[in-house]
N, C-alpha and C positions, 0 to 999 in steps of 0.2 A: 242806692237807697233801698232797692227791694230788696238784697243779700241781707242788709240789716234789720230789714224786717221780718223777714224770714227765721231769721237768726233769733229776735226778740220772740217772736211769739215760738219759739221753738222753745226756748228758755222759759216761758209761761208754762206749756204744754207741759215740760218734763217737772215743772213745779208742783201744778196741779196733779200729776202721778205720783209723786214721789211723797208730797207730803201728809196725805192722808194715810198712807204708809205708816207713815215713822209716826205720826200723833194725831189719831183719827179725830179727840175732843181738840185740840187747838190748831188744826192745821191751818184756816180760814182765817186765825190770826196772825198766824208766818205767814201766811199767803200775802195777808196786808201789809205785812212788813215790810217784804221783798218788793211789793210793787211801790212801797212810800221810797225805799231805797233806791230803786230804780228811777222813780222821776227826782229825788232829791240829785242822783248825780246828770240826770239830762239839764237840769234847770243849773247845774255848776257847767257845765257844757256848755249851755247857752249863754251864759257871761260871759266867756271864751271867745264865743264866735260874736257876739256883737261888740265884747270893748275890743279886739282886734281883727276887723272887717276886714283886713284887705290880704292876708296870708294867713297860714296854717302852721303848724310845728314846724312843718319842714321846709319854708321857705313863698309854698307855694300859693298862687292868689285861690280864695278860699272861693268856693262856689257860691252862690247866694240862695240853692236850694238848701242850704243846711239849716236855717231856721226850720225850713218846711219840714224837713227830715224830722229834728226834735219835737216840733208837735204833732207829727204824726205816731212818733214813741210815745211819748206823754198819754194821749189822747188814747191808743191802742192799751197799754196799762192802765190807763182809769176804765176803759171797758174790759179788759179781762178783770178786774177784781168786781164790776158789774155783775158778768155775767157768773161769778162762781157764787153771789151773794142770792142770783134767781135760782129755781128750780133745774133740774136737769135738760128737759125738755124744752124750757125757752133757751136754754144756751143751744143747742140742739136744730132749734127754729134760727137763730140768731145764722148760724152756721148756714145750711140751709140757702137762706135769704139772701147770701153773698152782704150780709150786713157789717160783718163783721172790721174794722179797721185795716186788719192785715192782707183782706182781702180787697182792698184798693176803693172801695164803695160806701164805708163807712164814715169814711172822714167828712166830717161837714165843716166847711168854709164857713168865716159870718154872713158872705153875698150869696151864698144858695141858704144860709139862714133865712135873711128876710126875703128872699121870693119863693120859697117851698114852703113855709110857715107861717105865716103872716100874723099869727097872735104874738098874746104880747108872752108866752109862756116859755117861746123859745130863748127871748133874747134875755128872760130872767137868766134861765142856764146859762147862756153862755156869758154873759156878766158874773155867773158864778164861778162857772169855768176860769175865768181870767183873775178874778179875786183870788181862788184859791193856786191858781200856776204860776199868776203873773204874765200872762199873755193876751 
């Protein structure tokens, strides 16, 4: 699970370099592209792995971290395209902070939802969260 995460935000990283590059006015919107495409094919993934629970391609029984794997993707892509939409220096802070998804700290759970947060503002988002992933 961490190689793959490693591997995704590597793949972010070299996005974020590269496409400002090739089209300094619309890079921010390939940027959004790539990250819509990216969770469009984890949410085809996750069909995958829950209409067939019990193996994988090759035979073998399917781990049951794999749900947790794809929203930990999911979730890490909706905050990279977050933080490229703030200023330089809150992605910078974000970084920083070990807040970030890929660095294993940023992913909130809905059960550390309502006991870290206790208004009602969080569980809008993450109602919205699920509206727009389907989770």
């Amino acid at each position: 699970m961490i190689e793959t995460e490693e591997n995704t935000w590597q793949y972010f990283e070299e996005l974020k370099d590269i496409l400002p590059r090739i089209s300094p006015r619309w890079w921010k919107r390939d940027f959004k592209h790539h990250v819509d495409k990216f969770i469009e094919d984890r949410l085809i993934e996750k069909e995958f792995v829950v209409v067939v629970p019990c193996e994988n391609e090759d035979g073998e029984e399917q781990d049951p971290t794999d749900i947790h794997r794809l929203r930990r993707l999911v979730a890490g892509a909706v905050q990279e395209w977050e933080l490229v939409q703030q200023p330089k220096h809150a992605a910078g802070c974000a970084k920083l902070d070990g807040a970030l998804v890929w660095q294993g700290r940023g992913y909130v759970s809905p059960i550390l939802y309502a006991i870290s947060v206790p208004n009602r503002l969080s569980s809008v988002n993450l109602r919205k969260f699920r509206q727009l992933y389907g989770w």
